[in-house]
C-alpha positions in Angstrom: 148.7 65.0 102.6 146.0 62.1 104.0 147.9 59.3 106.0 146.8 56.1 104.8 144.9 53.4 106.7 147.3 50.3 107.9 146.2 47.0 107.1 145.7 46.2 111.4 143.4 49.7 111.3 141.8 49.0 108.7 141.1 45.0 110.2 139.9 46.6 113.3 137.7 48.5 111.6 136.2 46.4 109.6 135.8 43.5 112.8 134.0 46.7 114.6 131.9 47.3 112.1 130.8 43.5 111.6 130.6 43.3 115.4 128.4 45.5 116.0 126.2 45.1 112.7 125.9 41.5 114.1 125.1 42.5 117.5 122.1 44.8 116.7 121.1 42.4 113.6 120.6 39.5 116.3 118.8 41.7 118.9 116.7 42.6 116.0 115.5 39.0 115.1 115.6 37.6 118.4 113.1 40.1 119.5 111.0 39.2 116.7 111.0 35.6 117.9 109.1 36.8 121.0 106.9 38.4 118.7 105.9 35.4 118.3 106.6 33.3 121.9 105.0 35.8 124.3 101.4 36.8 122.6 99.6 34.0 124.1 99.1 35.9 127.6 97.5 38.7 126.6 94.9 36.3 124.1 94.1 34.0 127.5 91.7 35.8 128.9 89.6 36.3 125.5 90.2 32.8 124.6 88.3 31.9 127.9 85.6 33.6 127.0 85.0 32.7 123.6 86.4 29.1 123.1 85.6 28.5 127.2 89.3 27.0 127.7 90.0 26.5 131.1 93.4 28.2 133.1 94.5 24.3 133.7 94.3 24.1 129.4 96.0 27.3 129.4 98.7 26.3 131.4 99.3 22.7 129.8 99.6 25.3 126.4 102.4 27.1 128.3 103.9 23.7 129.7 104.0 21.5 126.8 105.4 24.8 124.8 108.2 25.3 127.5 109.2 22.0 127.4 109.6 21.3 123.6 111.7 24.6 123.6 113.8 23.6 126.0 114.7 20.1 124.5 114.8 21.9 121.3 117.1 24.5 122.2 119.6 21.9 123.3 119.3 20.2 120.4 119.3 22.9 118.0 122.4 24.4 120.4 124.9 21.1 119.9 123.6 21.1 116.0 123.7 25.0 115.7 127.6 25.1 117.3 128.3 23.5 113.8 125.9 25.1 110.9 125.5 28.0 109.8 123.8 30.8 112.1 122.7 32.7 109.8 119.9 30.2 107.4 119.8 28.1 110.9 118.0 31.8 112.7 116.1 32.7 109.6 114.4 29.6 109.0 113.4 29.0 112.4 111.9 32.8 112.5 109.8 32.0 109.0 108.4 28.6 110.9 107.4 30.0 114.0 105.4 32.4 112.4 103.3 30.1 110.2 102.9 28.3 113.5 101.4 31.3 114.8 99.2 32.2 111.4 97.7 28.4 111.9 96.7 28.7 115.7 95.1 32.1 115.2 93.3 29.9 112.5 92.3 27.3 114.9 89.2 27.0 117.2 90.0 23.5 118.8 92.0 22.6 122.0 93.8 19.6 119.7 94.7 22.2 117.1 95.7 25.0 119.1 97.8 23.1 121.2 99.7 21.2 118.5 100.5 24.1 116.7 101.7 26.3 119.8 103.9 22.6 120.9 105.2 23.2 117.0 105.8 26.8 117.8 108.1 25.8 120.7 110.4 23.4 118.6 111.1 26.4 116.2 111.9 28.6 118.9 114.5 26.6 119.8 116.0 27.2 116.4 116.3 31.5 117.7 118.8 31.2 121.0 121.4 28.8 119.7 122.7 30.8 116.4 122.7 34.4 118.3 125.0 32.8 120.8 127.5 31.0 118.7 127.5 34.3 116.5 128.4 36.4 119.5 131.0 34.4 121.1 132.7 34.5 117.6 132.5 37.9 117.2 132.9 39.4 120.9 136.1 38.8 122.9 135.5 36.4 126.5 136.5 40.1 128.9 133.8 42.1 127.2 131.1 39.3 126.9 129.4 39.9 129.5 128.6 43.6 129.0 128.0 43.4 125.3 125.8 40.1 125.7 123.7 41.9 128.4 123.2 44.7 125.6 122.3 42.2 122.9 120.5 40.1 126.0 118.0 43.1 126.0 116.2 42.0 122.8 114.2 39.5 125.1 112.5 42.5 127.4 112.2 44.6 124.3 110.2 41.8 122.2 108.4 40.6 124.8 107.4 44.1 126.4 106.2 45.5 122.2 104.3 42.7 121.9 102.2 42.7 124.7 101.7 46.1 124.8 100.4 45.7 120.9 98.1 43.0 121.5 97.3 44.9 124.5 95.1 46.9 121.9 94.6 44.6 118.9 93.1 42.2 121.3 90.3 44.5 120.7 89.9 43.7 117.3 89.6 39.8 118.5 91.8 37.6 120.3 93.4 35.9 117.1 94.8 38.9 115.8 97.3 38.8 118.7 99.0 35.8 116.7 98.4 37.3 113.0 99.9 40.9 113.4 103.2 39.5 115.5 103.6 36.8 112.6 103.4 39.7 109.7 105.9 41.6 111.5 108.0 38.4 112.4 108.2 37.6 108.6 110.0 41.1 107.8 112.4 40.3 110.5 113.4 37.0 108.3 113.8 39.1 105.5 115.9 41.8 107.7 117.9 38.9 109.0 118.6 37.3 105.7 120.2 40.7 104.3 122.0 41.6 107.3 123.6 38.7 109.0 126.9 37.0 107.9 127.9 33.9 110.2 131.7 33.9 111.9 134.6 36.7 110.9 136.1 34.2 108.3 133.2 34.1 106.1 134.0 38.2 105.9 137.8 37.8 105.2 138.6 38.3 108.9 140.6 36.9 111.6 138.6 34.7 114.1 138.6 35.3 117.9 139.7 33.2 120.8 141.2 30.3 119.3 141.5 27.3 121.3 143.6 24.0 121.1 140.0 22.2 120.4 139.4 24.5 117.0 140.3 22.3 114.6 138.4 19.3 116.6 134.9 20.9 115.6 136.0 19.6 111.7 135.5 16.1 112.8 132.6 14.3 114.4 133.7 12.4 117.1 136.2 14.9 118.2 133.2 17.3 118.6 131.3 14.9 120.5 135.0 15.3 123.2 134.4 18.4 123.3 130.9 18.4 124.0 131.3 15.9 126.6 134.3 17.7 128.5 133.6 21.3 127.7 129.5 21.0 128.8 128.3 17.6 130.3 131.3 16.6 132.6 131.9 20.5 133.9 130.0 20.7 137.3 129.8 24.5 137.1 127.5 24.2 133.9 125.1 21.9 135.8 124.8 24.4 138.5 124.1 27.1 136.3 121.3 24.7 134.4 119.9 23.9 137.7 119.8 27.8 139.2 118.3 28.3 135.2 115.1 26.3 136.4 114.0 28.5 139.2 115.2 31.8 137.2 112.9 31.3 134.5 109.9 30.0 136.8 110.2 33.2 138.2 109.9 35.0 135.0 107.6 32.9 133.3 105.4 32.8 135.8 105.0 36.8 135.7 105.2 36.8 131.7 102.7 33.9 130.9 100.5 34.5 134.2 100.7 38.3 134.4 97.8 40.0 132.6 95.3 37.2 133.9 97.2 37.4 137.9 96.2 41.4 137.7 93.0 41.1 136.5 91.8 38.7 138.9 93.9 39.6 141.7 94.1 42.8 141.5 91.2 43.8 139.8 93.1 45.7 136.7 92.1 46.0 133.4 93.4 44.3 130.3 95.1 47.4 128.7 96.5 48.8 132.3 97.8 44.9 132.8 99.9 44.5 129.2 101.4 47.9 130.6 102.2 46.6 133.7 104.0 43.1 132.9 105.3 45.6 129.8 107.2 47.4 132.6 108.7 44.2 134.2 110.2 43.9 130.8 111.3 47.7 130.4 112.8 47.3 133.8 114.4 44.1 133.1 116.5 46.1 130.3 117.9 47.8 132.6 118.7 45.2 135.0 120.6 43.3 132.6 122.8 46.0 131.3 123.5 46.9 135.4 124.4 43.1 135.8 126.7 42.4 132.6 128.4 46.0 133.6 128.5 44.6 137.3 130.0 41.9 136.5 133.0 42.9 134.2 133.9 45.7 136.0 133.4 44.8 139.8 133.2 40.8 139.3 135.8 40.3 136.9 133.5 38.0 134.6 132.2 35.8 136.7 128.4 36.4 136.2 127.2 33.5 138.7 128.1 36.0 141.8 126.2 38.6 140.7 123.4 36.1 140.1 123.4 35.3 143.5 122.8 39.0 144.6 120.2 39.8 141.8 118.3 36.2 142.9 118.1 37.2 146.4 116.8 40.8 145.9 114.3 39.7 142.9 112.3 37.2 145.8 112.4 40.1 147.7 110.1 42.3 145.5 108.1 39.2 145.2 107.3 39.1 148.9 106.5 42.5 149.1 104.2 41.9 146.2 102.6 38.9 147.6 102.2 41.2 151.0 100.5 44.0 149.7 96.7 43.1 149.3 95.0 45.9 147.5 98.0 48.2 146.8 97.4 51.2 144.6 98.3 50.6 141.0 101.3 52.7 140.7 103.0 50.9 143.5 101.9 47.4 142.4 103.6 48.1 139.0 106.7 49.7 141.1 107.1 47.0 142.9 106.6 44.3 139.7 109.3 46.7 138.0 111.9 46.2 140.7 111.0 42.1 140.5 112.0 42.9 136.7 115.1 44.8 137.1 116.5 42.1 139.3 115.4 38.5 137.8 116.9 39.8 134.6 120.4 39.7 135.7 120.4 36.2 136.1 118.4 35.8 132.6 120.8 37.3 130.7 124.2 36.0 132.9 123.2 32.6 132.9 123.9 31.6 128.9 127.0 34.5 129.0 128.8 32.4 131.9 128.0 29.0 130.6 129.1 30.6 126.8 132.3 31.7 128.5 132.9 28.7 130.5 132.1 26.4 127.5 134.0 28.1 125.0 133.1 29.3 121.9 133.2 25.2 120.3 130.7 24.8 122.8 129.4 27.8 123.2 125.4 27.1 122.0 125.5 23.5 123.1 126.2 24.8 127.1 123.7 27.9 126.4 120.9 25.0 125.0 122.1 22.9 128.1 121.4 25.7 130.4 118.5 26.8 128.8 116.5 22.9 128.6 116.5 23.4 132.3 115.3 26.9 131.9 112.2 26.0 130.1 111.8 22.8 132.2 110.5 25.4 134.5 107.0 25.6 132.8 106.0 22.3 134.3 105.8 25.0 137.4 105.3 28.6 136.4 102.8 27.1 133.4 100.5 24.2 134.1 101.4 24.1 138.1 100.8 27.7 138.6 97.8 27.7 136.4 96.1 24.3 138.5 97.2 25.6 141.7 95.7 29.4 141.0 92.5 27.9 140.0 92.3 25.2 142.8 94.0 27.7 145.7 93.9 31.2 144.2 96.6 33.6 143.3 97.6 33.8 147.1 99.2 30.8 147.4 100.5 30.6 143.4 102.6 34.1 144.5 103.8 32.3 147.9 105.1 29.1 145.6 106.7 31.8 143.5 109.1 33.6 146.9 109.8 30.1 147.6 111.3 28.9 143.9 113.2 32.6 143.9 115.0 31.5 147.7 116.2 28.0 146.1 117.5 29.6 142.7 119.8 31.9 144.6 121.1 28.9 146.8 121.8 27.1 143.9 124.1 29.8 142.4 126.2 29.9 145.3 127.5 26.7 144.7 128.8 28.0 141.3 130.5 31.3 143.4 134.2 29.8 142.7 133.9 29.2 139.0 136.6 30.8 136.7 135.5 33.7 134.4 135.9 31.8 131.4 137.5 28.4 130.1 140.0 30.3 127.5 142.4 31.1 130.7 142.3 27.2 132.1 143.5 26.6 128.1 146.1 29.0 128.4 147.1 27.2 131.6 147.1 23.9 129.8 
């Protein structure tokens, strides 16, 4: 005779189930976000040719983009910690890729910079619901190991899509914003159908429950929590601040990569995409190493192994900047092993500021963090771009070790920081 299923068995099931259908459903459609983010490298160099845009135009695109998305994403986090995730990710995914469908459209510098500016305010609307989704449905211990998996979706979308427009460049530079934005608007629909927002809205019990729960009901409550949970904790600052030089350092390789090759290195368009394609692969990797690192050897507290990965990614960097005419295989070796390392901080970054903030603040801190992030591309996109084209690659590369060196000093300020804010409730 078949034993029947317990109620508590059949819960955990169920919460399993949901977890991970929520986990690969957000890695699906944040990847098609930088379907439509990172296909403006690989158009660059064609756009130079045909619309004769200069690398300082270029890199004010990149800037202005960066910036928007950063003051986006910390808006969209505090509004997207109390909407829900679910029409908040699918609209912003549908926007951003009519953004991209009207600059492939476009011809003008006015034009195709306001609509890539407009692109950078809908990303904003991608990060925010995927992490207040995944603090809701993963438990604080195992967060930084599952995020890291679900943190992969940024190397995966980014590396497709510039290995595709790697080849449909071919067919004309604006079809590296048409394609992505046809396979972004399936994504929306995938999203739609697939997502549910928190484990009430399936019938089940929520995870890590708080004193301030209830607060997030009331407006000025939230606005406490905010305030204590994200803008008066010192440890979210530091993690904001060490943001800014982590993402100048991937930026700078993402946005600048194809173009650096070609002229530096003399490599061709197709051999480029698959090059800064495998600092993404690479990056994969190094983020599922650092979120395991971290739980298992680090007991949660991702801002040591930041430190480690920050100091060993500047060190590829110098070897990269070192080697003059390096054969192609080792060039793309030594990129790889940049990759694998700045990653780790990517991806920890927004878990430890999630875990620290708490899941009521959960996409505020991660916005927080992240509008220093982007803050970056007043370096690693309209400073790079001037100082390549008034210095040469050289000394935009030598900039580059030097950000690296100052992003892992930073994180060792935030060495002491707890694992998570749930235990200093507990405490309370």
């Amino acid at each position: 005779m078949r034993q029947l299923t317990t109620a508590p068995q059949d819960v955990a099931k169920r919460f399993q189930y949901w977890q991970t259908r929520t986990i690969v459903a957000t890695m699906i459609g944040y990847a098609m976000f930088y379907f439509v983010r990172k296909n403006l490298s690989i158009a660059m160099p064609a756009m130079q040719l045909e619309l004769g845009i200069t690398k300082a135009d270029l890199g004010l695109f990149l800037t202005l983009h960066g910036l928007l998305y950063g003051v986006s994403r910390f808006a969209n986090g505090i509004l997207g910690d109390r909407v829900n995730s679910r029409y908040f990710m699918v609209t912003g995914l549908i926007l951003c890729a009519f953004c991209n469908i009207l600059f492939g459209f476009s011809s003008t510098v006015l034009m195709l910079g306001t609509m890539w500016v407009l692109n950078g305010w809908f990303q904003g609307m991608g990060f925010p619901p995927c992490v207040r989704l995944l603090t809701h449905w993963i438990p604080p211990k195992q967060l930084a190991t599952k995020m890291s998996i679900w943190n992969t979706s940024h190397s995966i979308g980014a590396g497709l899509v510039v290995i595709i427009c790697g080849y449909v460049v071919n067919m004309g530079w604006r079809w590296c914003f048409f394609f992505p934005s046809m396979v972004a608007l399936l994504g929306a629909v995938f999203l739609w159908f697939a997502l549910r927002d928190t484990p009430s809205s399936v019938g089940l019990p929520e995870l890590n429950i708080t004193k301030d729960e209830k607060k997030n009901e009331n407006s000025k409550e939230f606005k406490e929590i905010i305030r204590k949970r994200v803008f008066c904790n010192p440890y979210i600052w530091i993690l904001a601040f060490a943001n800014f030089f982590v993402y100048t350092v991937r930026y700078a390789v993402l946005d600048w990569g194809p173009t650096l090759l070609g002229e530096w290195k003399g490599i061709s368009i197709e051999h480029a995409s698959w090059m800064v394609a495998g600092f993404e692969i690479s990056g994969i990797v190094g983020m599922l190493v650092a979120g395991w690192a971290t739980d298992r050897f680090f007991g949660g507290r991702g801002p040591r192994v930041c430190v480690i990965c920050m100091i060993m990614s500047t060190v590829f960097i110098t070897l990269f900047w070192g080697l003059n005419h390096p054969p192609m295989w080792m060039a793309a070796l030594i990129l790889g092993c940049a990759g694998f390392f700045i990653y780790g901080p990517q991806a920890l970054v927004g878990i430890a500021a999630a875990n620290i903030a708490t899941q009521e603040a959960a996409a505020s801190a991660a916005g927080f963090t992240g509008l220093f992030g982007y803050a970056s591309t007043l370096i690693s996109g309209w400073g790079l771009g001037l100082l390549a084209q008034t210095m040469g690659w050289n000394y935009a590369i030598g900039a580059l070790i030097i950000f690296g060196s100052m992003g892992a000093i930073v994180f060792m300020f935030a060495w002491k920081a707890k694992a998570n804010g749930y235990e200093e409730d507990e405490k309370k």
